[in-house]
N, CA and C atoms as an extended XYZ file, in Angstrom:
450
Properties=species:S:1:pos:R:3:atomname:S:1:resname:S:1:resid:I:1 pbc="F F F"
N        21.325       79.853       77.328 N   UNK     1
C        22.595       79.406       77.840 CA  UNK     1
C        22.714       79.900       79.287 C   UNK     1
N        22.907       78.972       80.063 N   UNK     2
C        23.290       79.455       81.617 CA  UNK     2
C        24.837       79.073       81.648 C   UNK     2
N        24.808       80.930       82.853 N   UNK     3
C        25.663       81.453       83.164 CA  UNK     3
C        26.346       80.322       84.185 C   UNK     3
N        27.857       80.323       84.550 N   UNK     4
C        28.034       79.666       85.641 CA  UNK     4
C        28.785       80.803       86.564 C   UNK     4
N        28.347       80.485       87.705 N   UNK     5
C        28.683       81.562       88.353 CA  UNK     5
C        29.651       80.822       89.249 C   UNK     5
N        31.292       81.958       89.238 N   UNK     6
C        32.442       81.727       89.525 CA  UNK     6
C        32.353       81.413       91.182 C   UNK     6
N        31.266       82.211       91.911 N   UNK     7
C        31.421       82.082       93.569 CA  UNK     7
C        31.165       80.457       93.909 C   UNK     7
N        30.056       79.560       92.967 N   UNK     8
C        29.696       78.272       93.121 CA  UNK     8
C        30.899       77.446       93.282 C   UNK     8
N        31.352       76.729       94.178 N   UNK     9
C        32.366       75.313       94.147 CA  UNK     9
C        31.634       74.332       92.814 C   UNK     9
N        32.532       73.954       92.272 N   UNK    10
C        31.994       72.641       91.604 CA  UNK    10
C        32.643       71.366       91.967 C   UNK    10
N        31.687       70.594       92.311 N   UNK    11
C        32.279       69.370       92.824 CA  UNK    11
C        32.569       68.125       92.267 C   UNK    11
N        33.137       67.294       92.050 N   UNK    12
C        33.583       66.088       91.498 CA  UNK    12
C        32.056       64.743       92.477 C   UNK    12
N        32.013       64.304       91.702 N   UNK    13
C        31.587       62.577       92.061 CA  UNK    13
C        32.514       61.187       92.275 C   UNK    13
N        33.286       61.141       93.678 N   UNK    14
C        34.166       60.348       93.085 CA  UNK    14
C        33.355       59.208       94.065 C   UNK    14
N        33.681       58.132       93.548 N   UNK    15
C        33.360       56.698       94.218 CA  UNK    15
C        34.122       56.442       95.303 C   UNK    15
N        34.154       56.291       96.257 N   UNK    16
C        35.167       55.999       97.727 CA  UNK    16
C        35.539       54.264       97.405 C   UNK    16
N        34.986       53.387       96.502 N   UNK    17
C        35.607       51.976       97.034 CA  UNK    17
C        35.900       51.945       95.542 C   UNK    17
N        35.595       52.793       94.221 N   UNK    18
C        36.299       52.805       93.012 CA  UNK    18
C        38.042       53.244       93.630 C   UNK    18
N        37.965       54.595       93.928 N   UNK    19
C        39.102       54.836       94.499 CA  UNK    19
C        40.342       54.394       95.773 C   UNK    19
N        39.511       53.747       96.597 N   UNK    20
C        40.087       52.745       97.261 CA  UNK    20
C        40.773       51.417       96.917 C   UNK    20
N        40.159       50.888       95.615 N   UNK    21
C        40.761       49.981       94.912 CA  UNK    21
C        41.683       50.784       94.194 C   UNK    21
N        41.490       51.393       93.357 N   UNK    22
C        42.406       52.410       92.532 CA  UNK    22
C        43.799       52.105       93.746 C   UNK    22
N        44.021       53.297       95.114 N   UNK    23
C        44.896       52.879       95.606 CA  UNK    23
C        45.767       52.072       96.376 C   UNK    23
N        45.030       51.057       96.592 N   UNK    24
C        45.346       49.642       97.100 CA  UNK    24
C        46.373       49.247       95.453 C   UNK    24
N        45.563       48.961       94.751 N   UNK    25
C        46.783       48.233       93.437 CA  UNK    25
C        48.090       49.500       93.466 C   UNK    25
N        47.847       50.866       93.072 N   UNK    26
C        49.076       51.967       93.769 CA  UNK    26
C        50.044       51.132       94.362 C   UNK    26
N        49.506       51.014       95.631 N   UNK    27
C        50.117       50.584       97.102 CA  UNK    27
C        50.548       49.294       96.488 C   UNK    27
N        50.073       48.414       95.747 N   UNK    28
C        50.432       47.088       95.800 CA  UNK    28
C        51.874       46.973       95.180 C   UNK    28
N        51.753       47.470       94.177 N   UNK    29
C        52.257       47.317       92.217 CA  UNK    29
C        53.910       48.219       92.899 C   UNK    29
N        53.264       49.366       93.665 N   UNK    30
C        54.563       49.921       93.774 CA  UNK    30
C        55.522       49.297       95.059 C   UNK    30
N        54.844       49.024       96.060 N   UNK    31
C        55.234       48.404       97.415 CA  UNK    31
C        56.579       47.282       96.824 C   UNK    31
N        55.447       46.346       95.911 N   UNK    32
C        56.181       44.660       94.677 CA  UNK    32
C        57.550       45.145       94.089 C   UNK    32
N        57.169       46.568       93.383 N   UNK    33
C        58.350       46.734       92.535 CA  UNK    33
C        59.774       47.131       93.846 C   UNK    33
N        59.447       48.176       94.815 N   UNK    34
C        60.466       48.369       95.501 CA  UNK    34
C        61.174       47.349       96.769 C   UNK    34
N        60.360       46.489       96.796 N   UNK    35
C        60.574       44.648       97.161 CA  UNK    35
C        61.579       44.031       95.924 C   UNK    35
N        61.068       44.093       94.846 N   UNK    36
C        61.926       43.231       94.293 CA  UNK    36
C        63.291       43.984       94.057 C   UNK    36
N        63.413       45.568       94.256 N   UNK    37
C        64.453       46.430       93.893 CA  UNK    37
C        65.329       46.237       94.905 C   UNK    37
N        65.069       45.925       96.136 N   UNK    38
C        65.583       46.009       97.230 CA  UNK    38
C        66.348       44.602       97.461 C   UNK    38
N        65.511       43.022       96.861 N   UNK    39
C        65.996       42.383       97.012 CA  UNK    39
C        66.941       41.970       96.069 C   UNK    39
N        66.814       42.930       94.853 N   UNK    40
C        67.753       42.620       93.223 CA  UNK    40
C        69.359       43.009       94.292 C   UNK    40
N        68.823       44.479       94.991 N   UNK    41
C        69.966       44.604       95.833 CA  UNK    41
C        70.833       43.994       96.649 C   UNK    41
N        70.129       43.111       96.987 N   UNK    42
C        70.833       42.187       98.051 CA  UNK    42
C        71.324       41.201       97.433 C   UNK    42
N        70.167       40.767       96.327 N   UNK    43
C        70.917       39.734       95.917 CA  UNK    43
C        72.952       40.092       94.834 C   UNK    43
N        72.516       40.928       94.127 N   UNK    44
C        73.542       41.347       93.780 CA  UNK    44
C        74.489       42.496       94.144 C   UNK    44
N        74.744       41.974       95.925 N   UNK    45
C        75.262       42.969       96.639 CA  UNK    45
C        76.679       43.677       96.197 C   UNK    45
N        77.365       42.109       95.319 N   UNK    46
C        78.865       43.200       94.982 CA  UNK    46
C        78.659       44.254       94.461 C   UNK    46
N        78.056       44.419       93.333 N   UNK    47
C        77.462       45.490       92.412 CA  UNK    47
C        76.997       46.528       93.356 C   UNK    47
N        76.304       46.622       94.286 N   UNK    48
C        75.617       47.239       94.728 CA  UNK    48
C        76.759       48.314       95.617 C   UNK    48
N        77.590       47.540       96.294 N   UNK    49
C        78.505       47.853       97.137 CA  UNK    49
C        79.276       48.571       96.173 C   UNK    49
N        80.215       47.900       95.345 N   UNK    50
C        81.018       48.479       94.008 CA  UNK    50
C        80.517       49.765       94.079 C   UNK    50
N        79.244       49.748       93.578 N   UNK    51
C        78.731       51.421       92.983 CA  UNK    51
C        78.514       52.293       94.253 C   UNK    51
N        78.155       52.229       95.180 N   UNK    52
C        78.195       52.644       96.418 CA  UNK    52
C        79.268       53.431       96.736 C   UNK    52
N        80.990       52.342       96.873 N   UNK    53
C        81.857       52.917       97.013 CA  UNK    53
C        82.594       53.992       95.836 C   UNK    53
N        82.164       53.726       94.565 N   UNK    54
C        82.408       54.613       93.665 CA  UNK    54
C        81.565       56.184       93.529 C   UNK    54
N        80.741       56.160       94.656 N   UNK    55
C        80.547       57.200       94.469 CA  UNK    55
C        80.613       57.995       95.470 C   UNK    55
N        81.871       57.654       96.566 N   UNK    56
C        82.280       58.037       97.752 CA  UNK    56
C        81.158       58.097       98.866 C   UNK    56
N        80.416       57.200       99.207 N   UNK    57
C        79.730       56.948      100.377 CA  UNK    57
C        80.623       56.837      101.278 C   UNK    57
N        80.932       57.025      102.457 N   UNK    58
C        81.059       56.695      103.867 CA  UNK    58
C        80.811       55.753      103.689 C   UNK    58
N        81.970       54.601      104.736 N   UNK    59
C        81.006       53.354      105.227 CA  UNK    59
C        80.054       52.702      104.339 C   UNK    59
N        80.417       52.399      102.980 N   UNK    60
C        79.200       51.759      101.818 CA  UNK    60
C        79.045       50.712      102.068 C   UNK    60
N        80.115       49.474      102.782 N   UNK    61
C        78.833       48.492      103.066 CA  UNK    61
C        77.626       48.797      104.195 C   UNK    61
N        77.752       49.451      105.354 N   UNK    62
C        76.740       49.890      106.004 CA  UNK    62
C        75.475       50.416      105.294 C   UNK    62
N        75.756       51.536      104.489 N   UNK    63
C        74.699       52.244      103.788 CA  UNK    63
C        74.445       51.998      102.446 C   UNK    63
N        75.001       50.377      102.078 N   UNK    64
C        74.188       49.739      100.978 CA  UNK    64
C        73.418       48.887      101.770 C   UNK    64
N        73.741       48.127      102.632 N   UNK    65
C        73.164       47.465      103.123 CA  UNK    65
C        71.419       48.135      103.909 C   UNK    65
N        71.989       49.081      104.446 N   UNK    66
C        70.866       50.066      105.057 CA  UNK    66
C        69.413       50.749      104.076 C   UNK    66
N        70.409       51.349      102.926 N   UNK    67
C        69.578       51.165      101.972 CA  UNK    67
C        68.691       50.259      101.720 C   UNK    67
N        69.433       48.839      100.971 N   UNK    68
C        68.426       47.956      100.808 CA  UNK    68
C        67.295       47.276      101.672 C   UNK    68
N        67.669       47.294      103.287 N   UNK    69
C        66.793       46.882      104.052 CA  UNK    69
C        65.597       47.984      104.156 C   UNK    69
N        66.067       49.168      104.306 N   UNK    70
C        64.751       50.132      104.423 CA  UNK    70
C        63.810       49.923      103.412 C   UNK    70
N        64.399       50.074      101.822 N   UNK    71
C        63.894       50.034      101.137 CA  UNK    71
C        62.836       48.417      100.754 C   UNK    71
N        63.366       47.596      101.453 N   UNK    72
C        62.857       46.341      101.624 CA  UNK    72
C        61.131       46.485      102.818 C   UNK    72
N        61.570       47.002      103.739 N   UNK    73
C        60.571       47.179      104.933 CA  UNK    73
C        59.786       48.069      104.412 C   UNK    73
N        60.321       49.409      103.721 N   UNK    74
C        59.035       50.507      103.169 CA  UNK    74
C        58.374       50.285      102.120 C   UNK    74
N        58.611       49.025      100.935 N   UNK    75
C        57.803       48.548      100.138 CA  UNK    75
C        56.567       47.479      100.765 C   UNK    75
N        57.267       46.619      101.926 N   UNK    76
C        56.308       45.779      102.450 CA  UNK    76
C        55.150       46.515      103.441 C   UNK    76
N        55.889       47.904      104.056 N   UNK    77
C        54.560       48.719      104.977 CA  UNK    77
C        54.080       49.257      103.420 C   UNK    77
N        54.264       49.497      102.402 N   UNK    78
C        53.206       50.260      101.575 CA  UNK    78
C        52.072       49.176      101.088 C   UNK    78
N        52.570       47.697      101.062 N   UNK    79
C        51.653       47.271      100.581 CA  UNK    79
C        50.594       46.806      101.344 C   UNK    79
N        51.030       47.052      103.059 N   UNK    80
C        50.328       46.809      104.239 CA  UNK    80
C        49.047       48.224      104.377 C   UNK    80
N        49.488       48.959      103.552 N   UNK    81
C        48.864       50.697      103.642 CA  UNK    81
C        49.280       50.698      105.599 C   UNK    81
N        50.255       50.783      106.064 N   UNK    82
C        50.550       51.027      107.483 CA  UNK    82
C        51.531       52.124      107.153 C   UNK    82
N        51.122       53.615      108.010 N   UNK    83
C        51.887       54.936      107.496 CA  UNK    83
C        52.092       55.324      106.457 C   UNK    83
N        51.282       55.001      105.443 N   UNK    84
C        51.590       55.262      104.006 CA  UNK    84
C        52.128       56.624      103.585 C   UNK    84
N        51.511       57.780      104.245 N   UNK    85
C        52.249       58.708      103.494 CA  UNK    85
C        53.459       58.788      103.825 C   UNK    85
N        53.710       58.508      105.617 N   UNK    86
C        55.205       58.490      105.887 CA  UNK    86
C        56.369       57.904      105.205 C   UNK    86
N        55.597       56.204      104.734 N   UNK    87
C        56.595       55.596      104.325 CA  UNK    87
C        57.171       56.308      102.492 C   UNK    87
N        55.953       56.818      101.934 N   UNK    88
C        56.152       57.573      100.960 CA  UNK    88
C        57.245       58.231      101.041 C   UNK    88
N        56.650       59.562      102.112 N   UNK    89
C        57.919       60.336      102.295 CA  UNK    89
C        59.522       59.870      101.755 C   UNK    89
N        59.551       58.757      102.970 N   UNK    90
C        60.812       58.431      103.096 CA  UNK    90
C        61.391       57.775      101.943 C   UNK    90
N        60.430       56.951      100.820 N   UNK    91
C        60.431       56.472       99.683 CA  UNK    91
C        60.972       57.067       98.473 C   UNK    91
N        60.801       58.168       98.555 N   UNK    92
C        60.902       58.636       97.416 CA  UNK    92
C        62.752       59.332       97.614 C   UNK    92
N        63.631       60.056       98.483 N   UNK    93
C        64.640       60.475       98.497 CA  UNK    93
C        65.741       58.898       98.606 C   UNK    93
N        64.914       58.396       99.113 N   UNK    94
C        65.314       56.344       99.126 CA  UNK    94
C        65.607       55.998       97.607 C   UNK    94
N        64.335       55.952       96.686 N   UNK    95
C        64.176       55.760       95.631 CA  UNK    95
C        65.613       56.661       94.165 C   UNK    95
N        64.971       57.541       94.998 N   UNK    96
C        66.261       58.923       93.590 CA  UNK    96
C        68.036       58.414       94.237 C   UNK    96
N        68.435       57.903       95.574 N   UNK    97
C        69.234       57.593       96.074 CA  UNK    97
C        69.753       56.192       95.398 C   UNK    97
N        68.625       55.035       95.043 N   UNK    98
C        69.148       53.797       94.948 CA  UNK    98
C        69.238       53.968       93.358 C   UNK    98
N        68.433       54.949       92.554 N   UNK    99
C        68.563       55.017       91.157 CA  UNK    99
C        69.756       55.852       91.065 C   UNK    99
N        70.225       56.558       91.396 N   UNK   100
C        72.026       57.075       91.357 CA  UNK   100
C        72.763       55.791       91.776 C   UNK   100
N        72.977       55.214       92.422 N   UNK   101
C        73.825       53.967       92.448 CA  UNK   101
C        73.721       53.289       91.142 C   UNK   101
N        72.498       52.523       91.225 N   UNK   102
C        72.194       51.613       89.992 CA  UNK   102
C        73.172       52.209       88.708 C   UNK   102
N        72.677       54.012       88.618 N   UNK   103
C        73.362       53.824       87.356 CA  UNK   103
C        74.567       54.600       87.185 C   UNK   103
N        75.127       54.611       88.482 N   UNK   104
C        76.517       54.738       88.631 CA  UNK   104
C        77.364       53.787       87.977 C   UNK   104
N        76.949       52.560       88.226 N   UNK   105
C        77.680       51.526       87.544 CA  UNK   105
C        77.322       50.841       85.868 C   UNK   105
N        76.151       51.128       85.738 N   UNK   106
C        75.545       51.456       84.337 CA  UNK   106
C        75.971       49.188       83.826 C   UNK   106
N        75.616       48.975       85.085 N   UNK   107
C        75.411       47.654       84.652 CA  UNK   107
C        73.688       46.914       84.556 C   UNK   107
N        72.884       47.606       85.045 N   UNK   108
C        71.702       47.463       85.156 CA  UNK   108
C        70.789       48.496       84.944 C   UNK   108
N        70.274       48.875       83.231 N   UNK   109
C        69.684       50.200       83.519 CA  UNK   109
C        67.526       49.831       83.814 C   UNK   109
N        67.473       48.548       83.927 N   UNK   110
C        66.357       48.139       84.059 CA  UNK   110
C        65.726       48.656       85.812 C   UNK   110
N        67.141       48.511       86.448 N   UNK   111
C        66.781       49.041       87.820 CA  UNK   111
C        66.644       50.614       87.838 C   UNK   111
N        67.651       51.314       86.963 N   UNK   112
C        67.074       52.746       87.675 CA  UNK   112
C        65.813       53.144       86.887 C   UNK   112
N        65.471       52.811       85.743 N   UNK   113
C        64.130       52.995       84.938 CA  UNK   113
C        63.011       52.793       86.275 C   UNK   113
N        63.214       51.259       86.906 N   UNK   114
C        62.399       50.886       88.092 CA  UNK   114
C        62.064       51.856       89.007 C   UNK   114
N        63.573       52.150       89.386 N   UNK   115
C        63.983       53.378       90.654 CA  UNK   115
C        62.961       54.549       90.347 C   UNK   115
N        62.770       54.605       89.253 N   UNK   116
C        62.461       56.414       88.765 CA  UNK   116
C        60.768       56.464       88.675 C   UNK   116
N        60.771       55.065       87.756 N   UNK   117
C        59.388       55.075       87.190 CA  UNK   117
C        58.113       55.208       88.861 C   UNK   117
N        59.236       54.720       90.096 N   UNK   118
C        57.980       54.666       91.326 CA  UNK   118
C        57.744       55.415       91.673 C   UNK   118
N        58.539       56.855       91.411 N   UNK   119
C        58.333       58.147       91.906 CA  UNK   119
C        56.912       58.482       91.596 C   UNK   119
N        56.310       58.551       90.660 N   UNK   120
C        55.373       58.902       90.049 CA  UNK   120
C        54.712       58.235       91.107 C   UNK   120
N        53.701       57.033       91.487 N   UNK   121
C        52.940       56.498       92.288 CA  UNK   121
C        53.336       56.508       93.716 C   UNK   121
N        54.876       56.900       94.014 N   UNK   122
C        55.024       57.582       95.299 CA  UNK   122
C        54.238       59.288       95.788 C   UNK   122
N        54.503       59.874       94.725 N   UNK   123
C        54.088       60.991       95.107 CA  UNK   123
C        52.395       60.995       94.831 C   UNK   123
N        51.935       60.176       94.432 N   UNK   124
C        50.397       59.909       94.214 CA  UNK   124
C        49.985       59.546       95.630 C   UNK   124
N        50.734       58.747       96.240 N   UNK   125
C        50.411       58.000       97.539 CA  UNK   125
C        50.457       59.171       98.755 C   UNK   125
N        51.807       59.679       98.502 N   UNK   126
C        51.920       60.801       99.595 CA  UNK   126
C        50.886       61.989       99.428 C   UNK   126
N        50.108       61.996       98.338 N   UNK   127
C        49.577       63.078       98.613 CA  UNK   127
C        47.948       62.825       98.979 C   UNK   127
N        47.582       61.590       98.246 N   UNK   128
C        46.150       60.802       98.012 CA  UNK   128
C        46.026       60.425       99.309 C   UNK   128
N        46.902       59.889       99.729 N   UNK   129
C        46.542       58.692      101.169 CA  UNK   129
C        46.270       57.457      100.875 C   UNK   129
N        46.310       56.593      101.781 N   UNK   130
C        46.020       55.234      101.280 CA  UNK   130
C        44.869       54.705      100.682 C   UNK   130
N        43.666       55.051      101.217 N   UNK   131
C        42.260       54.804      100.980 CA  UNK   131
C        41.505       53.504      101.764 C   UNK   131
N        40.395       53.130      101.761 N   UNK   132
C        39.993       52.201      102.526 CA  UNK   132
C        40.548       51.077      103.090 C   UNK   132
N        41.031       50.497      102.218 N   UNK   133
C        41.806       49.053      102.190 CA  UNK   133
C        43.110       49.077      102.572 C   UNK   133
N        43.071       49.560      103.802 N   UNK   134
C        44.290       49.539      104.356 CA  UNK   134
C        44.254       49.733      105.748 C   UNK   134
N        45.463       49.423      106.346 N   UNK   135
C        45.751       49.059      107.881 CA  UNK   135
C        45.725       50.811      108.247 C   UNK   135
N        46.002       51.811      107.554 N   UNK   136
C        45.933       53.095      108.068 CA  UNK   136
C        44.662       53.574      108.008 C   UNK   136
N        43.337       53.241      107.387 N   UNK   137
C        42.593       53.365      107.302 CA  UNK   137
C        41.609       53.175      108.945 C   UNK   137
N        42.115       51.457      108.762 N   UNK   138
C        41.321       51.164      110.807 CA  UNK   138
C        41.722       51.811      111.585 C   UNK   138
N        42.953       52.195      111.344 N   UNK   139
C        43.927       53.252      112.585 CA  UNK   139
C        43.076       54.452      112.810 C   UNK   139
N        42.586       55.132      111.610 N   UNK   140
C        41.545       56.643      111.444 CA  UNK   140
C        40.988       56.004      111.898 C   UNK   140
N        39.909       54.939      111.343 N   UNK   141
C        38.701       55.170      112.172 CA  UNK   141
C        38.651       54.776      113.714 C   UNK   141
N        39.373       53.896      114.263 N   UNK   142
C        39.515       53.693      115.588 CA  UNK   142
C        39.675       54.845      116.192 C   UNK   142
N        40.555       55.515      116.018 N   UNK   143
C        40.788       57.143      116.413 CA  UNK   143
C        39.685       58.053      116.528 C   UNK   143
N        39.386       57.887      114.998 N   UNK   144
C        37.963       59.108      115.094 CA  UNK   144
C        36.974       58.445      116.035 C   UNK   144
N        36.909       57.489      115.921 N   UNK   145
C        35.464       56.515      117.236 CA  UNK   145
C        35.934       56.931      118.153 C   UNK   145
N        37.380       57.105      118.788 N   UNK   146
C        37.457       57.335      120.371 CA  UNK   146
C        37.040       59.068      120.379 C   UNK   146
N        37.709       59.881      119.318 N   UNK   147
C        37.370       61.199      119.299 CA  UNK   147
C        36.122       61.866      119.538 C   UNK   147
N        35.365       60.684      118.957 N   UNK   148
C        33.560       61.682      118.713 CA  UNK   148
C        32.983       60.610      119.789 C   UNK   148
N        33.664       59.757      120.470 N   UNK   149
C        32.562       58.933      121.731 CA  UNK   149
C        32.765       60.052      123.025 C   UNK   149
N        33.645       60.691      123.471 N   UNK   150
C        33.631       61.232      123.857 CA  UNK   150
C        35.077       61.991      124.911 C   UNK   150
């Protein structure tokens, strides 16, 4: 029986275009869902507004409206992979924000299930990165080419 010795790293085998696909669908599946969350929003703005002002927002048509557009633009840059972890970032306090509305009014609990369930593949994204197949990807390497040409 061999010993393993604790000073050795052990390393993983991971595939770079297994995992690149892996987070491209991420990026896709979640980008789709907070697109259609954003536009459920708009489309059913009374509701949206209603619950907004019931839960003492400032100015709630501004910051329903604001809401839903960000949340509209940061699903379409995730599925672009353009700033992905940023848009993450901003995704996820977006996300826990539009799922307190939703079920403030407890007329739609299909949306905050939505709201909640993206957290999970948000914080996968923010921490993973986008991976090949993506517009942040050419951005690195254009960068690193100007870095190491000289």
């Amino acid at each position: 029986m061999t010993k393993i010795n604790p000073a050795v790293k052990l390393h993983c085998n991971i595939d770079e275009k297994a995992f690149s696909k892996a987070m491209f669908f991420c990026r896709f599946f979640t980008g789709a869902a907070m697109v259609y969350l954003s536009l459920g929003s708009l489309f059913y703005w009374r509701e949206f507004l209603v619950n907004t002002n019931a839960l003492g927002f400032p100015f709630a048509v501004p910051v329903a409206f604001s809401f839903a557009t960000a949340e509209l633009f940061l699903g379409l840059f995730l599925i672009l992979g353009w700033h992905t972890r940023l848009n993450a970032l901003f995704a996820l306090p977006l996300g826990l924000l539009c799922a307190i509305i939703f079920f403030a009014g407890g007329y739609n609990k299909v949306f905050v299930a939505l709201c909640l369930m993206q957290l999970a593949p948000l914080c996968t994204l923010l921490l993973l990165g986008p991976g090949m197949i993506s517009l942040d990807f050419k951005r690195s390497q254009r960068r690193a080419s100007r870095f190491f040409r000289g």
